[in-house]
N, CA, C and O atoms as CSV, one atom per row, in Angstrom:
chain,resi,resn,atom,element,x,y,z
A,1,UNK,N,N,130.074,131.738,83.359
A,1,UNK,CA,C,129.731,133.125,83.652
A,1,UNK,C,C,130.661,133.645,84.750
A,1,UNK,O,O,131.102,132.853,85.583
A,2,UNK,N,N,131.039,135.190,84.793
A,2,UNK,CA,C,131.976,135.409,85.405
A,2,UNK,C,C,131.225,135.670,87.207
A,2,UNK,O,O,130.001,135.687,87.341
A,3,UNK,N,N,131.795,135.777,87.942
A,3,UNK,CA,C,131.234,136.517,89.319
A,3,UNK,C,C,131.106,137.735,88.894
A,3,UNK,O,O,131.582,138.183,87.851
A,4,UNK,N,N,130.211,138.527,89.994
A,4,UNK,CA,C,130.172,140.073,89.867
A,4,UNK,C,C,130.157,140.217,91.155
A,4,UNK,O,O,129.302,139.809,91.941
A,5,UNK,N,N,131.448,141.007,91.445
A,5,UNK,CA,C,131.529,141.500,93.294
A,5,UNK,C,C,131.371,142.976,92.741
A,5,UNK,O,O,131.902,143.483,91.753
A,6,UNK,N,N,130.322,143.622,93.836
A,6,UNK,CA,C,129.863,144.811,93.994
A,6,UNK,C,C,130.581,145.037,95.701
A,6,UNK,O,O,130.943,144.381,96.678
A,7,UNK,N,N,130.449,146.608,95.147
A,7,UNK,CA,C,131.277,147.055,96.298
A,7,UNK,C,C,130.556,148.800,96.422
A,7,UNK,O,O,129.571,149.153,95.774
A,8,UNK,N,N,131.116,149.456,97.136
A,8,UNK,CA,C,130.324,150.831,97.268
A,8,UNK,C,C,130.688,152.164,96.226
A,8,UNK,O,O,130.046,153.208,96.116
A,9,UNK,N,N,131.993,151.738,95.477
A,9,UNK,CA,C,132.570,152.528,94.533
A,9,UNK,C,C,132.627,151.783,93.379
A,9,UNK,O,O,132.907,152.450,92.383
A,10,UNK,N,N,132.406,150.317,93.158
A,10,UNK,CA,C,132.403,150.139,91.815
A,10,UNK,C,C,131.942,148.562,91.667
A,10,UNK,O,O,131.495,147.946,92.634
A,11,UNK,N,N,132.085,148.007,90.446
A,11,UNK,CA,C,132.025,146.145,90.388
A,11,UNK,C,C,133.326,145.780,89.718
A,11,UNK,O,O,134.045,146.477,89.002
A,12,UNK,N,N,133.457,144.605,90.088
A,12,UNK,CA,C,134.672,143.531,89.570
A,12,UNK,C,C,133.788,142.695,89.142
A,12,UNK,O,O,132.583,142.460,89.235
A,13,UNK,N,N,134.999,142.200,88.501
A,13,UNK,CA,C,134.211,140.577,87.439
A,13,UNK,C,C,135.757,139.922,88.087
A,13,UNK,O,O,136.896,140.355,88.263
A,14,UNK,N,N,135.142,138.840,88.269
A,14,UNK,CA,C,136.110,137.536,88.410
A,14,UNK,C,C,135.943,136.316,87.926
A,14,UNK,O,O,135.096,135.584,88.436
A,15,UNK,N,N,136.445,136.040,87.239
A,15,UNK,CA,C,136.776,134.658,86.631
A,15,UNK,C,C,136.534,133.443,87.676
A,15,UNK,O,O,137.186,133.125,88.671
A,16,UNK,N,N,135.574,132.974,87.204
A,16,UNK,CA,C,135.380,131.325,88.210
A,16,UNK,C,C,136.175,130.254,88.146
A,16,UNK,O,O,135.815,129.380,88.934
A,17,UNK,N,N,137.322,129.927,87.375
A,17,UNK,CA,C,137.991,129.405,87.492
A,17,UNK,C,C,139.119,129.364,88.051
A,17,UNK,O,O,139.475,128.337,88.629
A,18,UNK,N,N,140.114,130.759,87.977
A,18,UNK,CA,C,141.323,131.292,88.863
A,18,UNK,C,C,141.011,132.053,89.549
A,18,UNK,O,O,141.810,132.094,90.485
A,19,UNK,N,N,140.075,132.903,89.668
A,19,UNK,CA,C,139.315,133.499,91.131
A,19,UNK,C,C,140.111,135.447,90.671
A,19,UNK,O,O,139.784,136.420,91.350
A,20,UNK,N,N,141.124,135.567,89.432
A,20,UNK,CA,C,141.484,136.761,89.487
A,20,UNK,C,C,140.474,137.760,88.951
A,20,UNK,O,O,139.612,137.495,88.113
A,21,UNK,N,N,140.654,138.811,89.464
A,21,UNK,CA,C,139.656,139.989,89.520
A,21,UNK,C,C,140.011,140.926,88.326
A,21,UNK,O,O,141.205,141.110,88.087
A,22,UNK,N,N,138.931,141.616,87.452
A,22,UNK,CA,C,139.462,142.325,86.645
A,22,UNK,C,C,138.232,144.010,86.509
A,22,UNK,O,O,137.107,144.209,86.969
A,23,UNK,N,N,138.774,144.525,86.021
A,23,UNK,CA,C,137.669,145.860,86.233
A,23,UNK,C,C,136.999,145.821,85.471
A,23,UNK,O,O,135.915,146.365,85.681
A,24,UNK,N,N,137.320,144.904,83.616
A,24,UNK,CA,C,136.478,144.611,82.345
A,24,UNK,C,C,136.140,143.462,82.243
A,24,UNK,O,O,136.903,142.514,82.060
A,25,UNK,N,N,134.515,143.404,82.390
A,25,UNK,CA,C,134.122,142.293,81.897
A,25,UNK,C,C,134.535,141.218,81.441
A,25,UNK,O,O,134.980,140.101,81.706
A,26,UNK,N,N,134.077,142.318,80.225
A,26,UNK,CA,C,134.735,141.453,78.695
A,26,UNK,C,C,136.152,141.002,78.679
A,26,UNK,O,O,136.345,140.330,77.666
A,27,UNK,N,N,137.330,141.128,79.496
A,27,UNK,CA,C,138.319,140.959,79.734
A,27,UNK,C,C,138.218,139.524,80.481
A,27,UNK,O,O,138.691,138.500,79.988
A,28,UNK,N,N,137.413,139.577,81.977
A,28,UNK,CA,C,137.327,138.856,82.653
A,28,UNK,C,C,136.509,137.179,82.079
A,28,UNK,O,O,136.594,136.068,82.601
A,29,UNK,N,N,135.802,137.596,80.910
A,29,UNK,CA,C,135.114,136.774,80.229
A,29,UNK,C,C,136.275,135.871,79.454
A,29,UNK,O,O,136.378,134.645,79.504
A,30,UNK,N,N,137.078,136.751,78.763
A,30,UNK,CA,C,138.114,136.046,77.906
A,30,UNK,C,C,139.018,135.158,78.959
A,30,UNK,O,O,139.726,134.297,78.437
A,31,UNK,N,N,139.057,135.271,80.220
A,31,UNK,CA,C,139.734,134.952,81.071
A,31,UNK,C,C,139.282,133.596,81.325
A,31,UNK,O,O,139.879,132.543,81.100
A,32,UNK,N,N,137.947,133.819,81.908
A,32,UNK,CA,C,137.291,132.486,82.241
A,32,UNK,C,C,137.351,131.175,80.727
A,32,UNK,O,O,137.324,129.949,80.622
A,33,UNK,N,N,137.416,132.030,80.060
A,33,UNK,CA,C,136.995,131.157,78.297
A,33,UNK,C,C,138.467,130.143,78.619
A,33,UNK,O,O,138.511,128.973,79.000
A,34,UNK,N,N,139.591,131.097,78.303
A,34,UNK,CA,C,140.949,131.001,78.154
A,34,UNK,C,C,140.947,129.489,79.829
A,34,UNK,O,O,140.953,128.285,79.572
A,35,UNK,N,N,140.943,129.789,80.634
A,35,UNK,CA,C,141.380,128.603,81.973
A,35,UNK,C,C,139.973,127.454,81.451
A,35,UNK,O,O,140.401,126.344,81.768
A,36,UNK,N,N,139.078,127.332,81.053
A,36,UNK,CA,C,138.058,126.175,81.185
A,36,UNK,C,C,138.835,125.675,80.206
A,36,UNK,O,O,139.676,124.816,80.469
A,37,UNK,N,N,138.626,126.215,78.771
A,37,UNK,CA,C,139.151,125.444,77.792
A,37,UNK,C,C,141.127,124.398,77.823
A,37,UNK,O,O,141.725,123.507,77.221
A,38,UNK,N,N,141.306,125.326,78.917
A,38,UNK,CA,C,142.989,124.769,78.684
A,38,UNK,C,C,143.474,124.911,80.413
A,38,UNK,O,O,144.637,125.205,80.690
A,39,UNK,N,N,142.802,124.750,81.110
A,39,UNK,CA,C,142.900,124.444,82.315
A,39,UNK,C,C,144.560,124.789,82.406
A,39,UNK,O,O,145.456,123.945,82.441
A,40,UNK,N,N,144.727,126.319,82.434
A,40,UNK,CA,C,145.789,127.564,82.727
A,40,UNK,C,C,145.324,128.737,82.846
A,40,UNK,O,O,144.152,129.114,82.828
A,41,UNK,N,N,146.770,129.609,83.033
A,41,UNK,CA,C,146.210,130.977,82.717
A,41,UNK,C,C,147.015,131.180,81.354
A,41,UNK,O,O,147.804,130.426,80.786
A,42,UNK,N,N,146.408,132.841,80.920
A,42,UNK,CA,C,147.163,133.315,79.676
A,42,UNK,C,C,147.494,134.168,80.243
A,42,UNK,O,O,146.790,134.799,81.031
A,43,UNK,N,N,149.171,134.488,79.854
A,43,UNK,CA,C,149.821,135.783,80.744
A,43,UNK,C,C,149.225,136.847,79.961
A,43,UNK,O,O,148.981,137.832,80.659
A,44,UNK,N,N,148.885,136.983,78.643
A,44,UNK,CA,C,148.271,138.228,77.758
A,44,UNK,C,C,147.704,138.412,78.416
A,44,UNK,O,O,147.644,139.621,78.643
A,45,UNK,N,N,146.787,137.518,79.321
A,45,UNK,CA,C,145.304,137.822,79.666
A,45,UNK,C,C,144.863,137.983,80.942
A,45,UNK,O,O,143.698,138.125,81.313
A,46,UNK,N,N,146.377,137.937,81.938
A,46,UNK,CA,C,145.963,137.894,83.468
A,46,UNK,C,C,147.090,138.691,83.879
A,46,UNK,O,O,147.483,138.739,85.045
A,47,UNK,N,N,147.754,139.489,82.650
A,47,UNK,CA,C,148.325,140.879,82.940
A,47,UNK,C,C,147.360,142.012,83.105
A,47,UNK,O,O,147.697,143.084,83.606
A,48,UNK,N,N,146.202,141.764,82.689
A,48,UNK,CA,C,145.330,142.909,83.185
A,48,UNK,C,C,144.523,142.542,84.383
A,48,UNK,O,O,143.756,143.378,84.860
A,49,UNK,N,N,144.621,141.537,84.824
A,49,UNK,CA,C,144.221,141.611,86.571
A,49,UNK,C,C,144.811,142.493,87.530
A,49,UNK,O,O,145.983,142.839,87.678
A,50,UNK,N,N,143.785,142.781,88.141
A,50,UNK,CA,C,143.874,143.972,89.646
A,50,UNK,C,C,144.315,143.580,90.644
A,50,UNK,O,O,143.779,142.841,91.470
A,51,UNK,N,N,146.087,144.389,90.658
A,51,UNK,CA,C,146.833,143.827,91.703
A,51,UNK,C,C,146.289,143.565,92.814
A,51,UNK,O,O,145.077,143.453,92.634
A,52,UNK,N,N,146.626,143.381,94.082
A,52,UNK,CA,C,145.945,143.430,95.223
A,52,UNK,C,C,145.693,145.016,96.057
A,52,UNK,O,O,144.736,145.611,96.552
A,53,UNK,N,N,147.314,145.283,95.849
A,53,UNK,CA,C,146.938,146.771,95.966
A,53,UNK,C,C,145.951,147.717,95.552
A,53,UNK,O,O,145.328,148.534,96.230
A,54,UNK,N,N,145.911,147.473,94.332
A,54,UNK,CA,C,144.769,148.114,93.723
A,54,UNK,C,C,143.195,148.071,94.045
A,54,UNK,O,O,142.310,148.919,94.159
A,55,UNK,N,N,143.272,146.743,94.131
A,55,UNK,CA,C,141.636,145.937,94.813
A,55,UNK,C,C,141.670,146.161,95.808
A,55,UNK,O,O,140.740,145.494,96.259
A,56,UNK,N,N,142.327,146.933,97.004
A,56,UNK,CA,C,142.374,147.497,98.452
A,56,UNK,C,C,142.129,148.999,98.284
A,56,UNK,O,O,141.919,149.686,99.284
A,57,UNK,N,N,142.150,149.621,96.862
A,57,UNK,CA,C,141.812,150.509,97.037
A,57,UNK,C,C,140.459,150.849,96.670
A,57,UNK,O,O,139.770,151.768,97.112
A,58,UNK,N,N,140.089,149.714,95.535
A,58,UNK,CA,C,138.677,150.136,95.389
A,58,UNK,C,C,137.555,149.699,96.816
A,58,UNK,O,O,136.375,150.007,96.978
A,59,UNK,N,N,138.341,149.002,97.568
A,59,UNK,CA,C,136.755,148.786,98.519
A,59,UNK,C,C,136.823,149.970,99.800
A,59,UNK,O,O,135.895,150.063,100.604
């Protein structure tokens, strides 16, 4: 199951395995699936993670 960080403008989902943050769920879900099963990342799939910049702007 993914994390859910709440914040005052919105939620993230993060993947429990690589810790990257994403704004979709269901994204963040395929994420976690993708690193347990094959202990990596998928670049398809951790090109839609929230730069840091970005995650500085949502909090």
């Amino acid at each position: 199951m993914v994390n859910i960080i709440k914040n005052k403008s919105c939620e993230l989902y993060q993947c429990a395995e690589c810790k990257l943050k994403y704004e979709s769920r269901k994204i963040a879900e395929k994420c976690q699936a993708w690193c347990s099963a094959h202990k990596s990342c998928n670049i398809a799939i951790i090109k839609h993670a929230l730069s840091e910049e970005h995650k500085k702007q949502l909090v």
